[in-house]
C-alpha positions in Angstrom: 49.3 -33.6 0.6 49.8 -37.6 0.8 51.0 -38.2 -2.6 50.2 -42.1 -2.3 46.8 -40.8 -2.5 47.0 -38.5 -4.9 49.0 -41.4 -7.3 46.6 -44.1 -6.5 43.6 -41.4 -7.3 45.0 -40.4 -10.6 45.3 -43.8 -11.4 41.7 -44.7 -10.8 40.0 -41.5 -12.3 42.0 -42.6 -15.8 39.8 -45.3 -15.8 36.0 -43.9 -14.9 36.2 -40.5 -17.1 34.3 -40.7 -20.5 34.4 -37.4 -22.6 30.9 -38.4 -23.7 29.7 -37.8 -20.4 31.2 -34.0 -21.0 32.5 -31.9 -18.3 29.3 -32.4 -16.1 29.9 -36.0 -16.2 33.8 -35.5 -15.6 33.1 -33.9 -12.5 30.7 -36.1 -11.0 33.1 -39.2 -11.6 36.1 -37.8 -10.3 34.5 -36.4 -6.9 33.2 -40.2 -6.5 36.4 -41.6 -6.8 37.4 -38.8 -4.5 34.8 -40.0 -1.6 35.6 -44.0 -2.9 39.5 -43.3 -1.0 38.2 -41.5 1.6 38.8 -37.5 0.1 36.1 -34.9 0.7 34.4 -32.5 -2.1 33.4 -29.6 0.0 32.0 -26.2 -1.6 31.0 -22.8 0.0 29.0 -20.0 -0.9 30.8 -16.9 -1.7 29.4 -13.4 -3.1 31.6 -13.9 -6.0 30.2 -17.2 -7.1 30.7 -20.8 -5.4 34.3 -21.7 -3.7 34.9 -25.6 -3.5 37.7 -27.6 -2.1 38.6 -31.5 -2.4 40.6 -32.8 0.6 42.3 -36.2 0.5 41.7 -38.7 3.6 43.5 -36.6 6.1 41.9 -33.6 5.3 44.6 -32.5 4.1 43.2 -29.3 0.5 44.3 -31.4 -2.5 43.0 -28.6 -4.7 40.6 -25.6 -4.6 38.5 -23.9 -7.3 35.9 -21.0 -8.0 33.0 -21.9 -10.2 29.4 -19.9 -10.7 27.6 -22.9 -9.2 28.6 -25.4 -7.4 29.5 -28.3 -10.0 32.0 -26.0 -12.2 33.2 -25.3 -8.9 34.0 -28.9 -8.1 35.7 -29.5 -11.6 38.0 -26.7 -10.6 39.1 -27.6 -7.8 39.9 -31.3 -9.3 41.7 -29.3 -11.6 43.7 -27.8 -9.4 44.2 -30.8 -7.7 45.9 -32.4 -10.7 43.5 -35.2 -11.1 42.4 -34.3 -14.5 44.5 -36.4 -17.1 47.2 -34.5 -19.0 45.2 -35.2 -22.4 41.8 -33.5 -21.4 42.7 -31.3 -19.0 43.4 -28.4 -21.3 39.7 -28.8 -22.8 38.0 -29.4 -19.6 39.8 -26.1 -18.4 38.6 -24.1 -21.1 35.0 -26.0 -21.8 34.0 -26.8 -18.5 35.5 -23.7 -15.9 34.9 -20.5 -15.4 37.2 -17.7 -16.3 37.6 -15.1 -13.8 35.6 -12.0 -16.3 33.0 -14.4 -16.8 32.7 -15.4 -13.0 32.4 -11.7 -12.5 29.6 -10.9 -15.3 27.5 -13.3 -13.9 28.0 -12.6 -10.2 26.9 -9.1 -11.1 23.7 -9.7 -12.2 22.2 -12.1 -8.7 26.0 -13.8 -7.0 25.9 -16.4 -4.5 26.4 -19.1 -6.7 22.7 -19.0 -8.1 22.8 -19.3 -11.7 18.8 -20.7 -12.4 17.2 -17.8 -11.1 18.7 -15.7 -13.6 19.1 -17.9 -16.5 15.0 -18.1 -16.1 15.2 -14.5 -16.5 17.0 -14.5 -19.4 14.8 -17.2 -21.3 11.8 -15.4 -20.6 13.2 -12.4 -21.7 14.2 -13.8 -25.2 10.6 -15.7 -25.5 8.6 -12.2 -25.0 10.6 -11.3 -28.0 9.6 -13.8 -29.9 13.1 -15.1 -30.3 14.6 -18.8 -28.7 17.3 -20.5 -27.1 19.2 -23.2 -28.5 21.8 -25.4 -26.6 24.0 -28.2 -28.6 27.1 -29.4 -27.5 30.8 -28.2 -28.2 34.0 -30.3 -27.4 33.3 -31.0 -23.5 31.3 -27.9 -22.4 27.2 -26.8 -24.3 27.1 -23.5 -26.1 23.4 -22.0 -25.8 22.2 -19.0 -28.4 20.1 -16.7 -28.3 18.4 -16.2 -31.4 16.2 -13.2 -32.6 12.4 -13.3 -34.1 14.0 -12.8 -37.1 16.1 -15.7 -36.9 19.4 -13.8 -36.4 21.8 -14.7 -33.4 22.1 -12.2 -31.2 25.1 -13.2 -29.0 26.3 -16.8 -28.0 28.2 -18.5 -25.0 31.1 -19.9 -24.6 31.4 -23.2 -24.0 30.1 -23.7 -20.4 29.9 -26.7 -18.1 26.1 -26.8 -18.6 23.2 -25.7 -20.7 22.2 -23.1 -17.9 25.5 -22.1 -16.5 25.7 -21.4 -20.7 22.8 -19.8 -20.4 23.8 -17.1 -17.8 26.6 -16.2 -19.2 26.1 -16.0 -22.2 23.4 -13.4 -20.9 26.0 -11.9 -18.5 28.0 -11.1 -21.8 24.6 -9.1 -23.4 24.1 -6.2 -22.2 20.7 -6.0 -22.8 19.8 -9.2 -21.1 22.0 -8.3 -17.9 20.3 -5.0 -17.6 17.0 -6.8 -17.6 18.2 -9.4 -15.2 19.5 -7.1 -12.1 16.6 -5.2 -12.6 14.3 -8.4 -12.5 16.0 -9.5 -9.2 17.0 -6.3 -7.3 15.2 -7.0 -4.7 14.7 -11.2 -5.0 15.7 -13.2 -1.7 18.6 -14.5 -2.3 19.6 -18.3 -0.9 23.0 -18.3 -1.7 23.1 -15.3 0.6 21.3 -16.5 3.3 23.9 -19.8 3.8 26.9 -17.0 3.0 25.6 -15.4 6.2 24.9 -18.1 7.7 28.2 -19.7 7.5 27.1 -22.8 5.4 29.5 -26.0 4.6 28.1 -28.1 1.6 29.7 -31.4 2.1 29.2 -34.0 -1.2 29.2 -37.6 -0.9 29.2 -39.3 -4.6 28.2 -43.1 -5.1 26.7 -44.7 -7.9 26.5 -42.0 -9.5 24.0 -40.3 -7.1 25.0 -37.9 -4.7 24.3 -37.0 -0.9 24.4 -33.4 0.3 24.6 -32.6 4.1 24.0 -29.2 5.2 26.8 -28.0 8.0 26.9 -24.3 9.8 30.0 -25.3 11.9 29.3 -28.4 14.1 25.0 -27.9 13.5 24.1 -30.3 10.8 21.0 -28.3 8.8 20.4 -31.2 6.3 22.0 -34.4 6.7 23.2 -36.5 3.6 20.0 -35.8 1.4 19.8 -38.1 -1.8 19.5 -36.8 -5.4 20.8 -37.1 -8.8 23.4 -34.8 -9.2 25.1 -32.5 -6.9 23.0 -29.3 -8.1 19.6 -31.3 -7.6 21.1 -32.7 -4.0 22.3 -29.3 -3.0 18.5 -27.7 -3.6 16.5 -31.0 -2.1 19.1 -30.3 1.0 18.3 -26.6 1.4 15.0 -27.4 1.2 15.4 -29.9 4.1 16.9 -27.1 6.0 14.4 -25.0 5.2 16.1 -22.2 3.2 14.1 -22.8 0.1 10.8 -20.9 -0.2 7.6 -22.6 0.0 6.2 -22.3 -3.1 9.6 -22.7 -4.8 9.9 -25.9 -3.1 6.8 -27.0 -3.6 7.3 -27.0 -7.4 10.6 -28.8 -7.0 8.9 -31.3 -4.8 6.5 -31.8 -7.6 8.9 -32.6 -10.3 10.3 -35.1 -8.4 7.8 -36.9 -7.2 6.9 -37.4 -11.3 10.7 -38.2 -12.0 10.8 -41.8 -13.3 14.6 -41.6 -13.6 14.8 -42.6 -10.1 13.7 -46.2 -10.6 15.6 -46.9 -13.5 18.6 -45.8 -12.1 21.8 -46.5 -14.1 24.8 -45.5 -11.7 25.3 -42.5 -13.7 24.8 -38.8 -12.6 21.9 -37.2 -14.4 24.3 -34.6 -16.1 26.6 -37.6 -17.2 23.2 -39.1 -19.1 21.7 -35.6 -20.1 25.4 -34.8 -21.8 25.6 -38.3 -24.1 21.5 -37.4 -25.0 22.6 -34.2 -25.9 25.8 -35.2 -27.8 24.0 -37.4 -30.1 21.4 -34.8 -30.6 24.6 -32.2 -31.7 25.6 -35.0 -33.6 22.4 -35.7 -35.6 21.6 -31.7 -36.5 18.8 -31.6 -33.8 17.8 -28.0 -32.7 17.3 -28.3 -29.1 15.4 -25.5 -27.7 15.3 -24.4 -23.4 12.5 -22.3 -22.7 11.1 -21.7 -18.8 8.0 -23.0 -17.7 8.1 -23.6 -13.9 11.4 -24.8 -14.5 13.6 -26.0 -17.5 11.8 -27.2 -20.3 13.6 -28.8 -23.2 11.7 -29.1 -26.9 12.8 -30.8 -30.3 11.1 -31.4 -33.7 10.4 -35.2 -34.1 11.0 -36.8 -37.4 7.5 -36.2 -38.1 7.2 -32.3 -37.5 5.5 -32.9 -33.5 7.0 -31.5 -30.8 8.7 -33.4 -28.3 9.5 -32.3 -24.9 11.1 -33.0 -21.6 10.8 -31.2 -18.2 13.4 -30.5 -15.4 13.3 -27.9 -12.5 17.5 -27.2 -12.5 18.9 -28.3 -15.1 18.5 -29.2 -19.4 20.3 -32.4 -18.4 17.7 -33.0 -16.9 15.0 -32.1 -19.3 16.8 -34.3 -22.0 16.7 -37.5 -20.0 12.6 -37.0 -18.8 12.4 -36.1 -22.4 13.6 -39.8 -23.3 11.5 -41.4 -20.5 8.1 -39.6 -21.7 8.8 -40.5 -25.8 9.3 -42.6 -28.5 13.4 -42.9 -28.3 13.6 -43.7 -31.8 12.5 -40.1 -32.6 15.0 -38.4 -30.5 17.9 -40.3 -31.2 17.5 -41.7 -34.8 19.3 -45.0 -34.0 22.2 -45.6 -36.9 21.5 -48.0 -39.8 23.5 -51.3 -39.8 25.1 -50.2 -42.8 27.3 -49.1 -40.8 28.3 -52.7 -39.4 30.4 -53.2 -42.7 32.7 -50.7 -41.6 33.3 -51.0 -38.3 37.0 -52.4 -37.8 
């Protein structure tokens, strides 16, 4: 490894990393600095989950890391890297990666790396019950729970990188809910297969917080340096591109993002970086934040006076949270603080 690059890169990702912006956000501005010097963040499917590697500007594997989708992946592998400061990196380890049983659970009940497919399964399944999901964050990571009719919990997550990659496993851990799932997708195509068979190199460029996903089966470029908010959302647009994505499937993705306002008020911040800070002053406030699946992720809250308010994604809760903010009244969500408060500020 060149370890000029690896000093001068540890020095620069001290300064971008917020742990408001939890592990999601972590990721997403470490990787940039990564592509800023000239490193690559690279990620392959794998029947186990998603493997991802981060090179620096010779090429040379800085670090490597397993992860169910491909962000956890990436956070991993910057891990292993050692570009995760000494004072965080224990609690990005344990609220933001994957531990090798859970990588298991969940690669039992679909694999590949796809983690939506499944955690829709899961949501549904708890609905028809007439129970719900909650998500709120926990140190770095989100903790989802499943909660009965009754009002009783019937299992919770760890703390995961995300609200779905909480999601899954947390149902990979119930038995109930896995059973459900593998039977619900026995005999579902697969994507994560098809590029697993197919040889497929995700290759990640990050940039103002956006990120560009080309498509690679050895020196045949399937997708080439497709835009999107996040690398899960740019991943997806890119297999769609390609053409691995379903029709209909892509249809409804297309759809969401054609009605996405985000894009035009675009604050150099990956969506999961702004869906984490909406989501840790929701934790922060008491909110109950609800993820149910409606043709995608769909995130609901009680406003202040008793309405519902909601927010729609296709991936991701991050997502959800942040159209949620565009659609409403932001005053509702986030219940700005009193200027009391001014008095005691220092």
């Amino acid at each position: 490894m060149h370890m000029m690059f690896k000093e001068d890169l540890t020095d620069q990702v001290r300064g971008v990393i917020r742990p408001k912006e939890g592990s999601c956000g972590i990721c997403h501005a470490v990787a940039e600095e990564i592509c800023t010097v000239g490193g690559k963040v690279l990620a392959y499917e794998q029947p186990g989950g998603i493997l991802a590697k981060v090179t620096d500007d010779r090429g040379n594997v800085m670090g490597k890391g397993w992860g169910v989708v491909w962000s956890p992946a990436v956070l991993a592998a910057e891990v292993d890297a050692g570009l995760i400061p000494e004072d965080i990196v224990d609690a990005v380890v344990k609220e933001g990666t994957n531990t090798k049983e859970d990588m298991k659970l969940v690669a039992a009940l679909y694999g590949y790396g796809r983690v939506l497919t499944p955690a829709a399964v899961a949501l549904m399944t708890i609905k028809d019950l007439g129970g719900r999901t909650l998500i709120k964050r926990d140190g770095l990571g989100v903790v989802a729970r499943f909660i009965g009719r009754n009002g009783n919990e019937i299992s919770a997550s760890p703390p995961a990188y995300c609200p779905v990659c909480a999601i899954v496993i947390g149902a990979a851990r119930t038995p109930f809910l896995a059973r459900k799932i593998k039977k619900e997708l026995k005999d579902v195509e697969n994507v994560g297969k098809k590029k697993y068979e197919l040889g497929i190199e995700n290759r990640y460029e990050v940039k103002g917080g956006s990120v560009r996903v080309t498509l690679a089966k050895e020196d045949q470029i399937l997708a080439k340096r497709v835009l999107g908010c996040c690398m899960a959302y740019s991943t997806v647009k890119a297999e769609i591109v390609a053409g691995l994505i379903p029709d209909a499937n892509a249809k409804l993705f297309r759809a969401y993002c054609n009605m996405c306002p985000y894009k035009h008020c675009w604050l150099e911040k990956s969506m999961g970086a702004t869906g984490n800070v909406l989501l840790h002053r929701l934790t922060e406030i008491g909110t109950e934040v609800e993820v149910t699946a409606e043709g995608g992720i769909v995130a609901h809250i009680q406003g202040p006076d008793g309405q519902e308010i909601v927010g729609r994604g296709t991936l991701c809760s991050f997502s959800a949270l942040t159209n949620m903010l565009l659609r409403a009244d932001a005053t509702k969500i986030l219940k700005p603080s009193s200027t009391k408060g001014w008095e005691r500020e220092e």
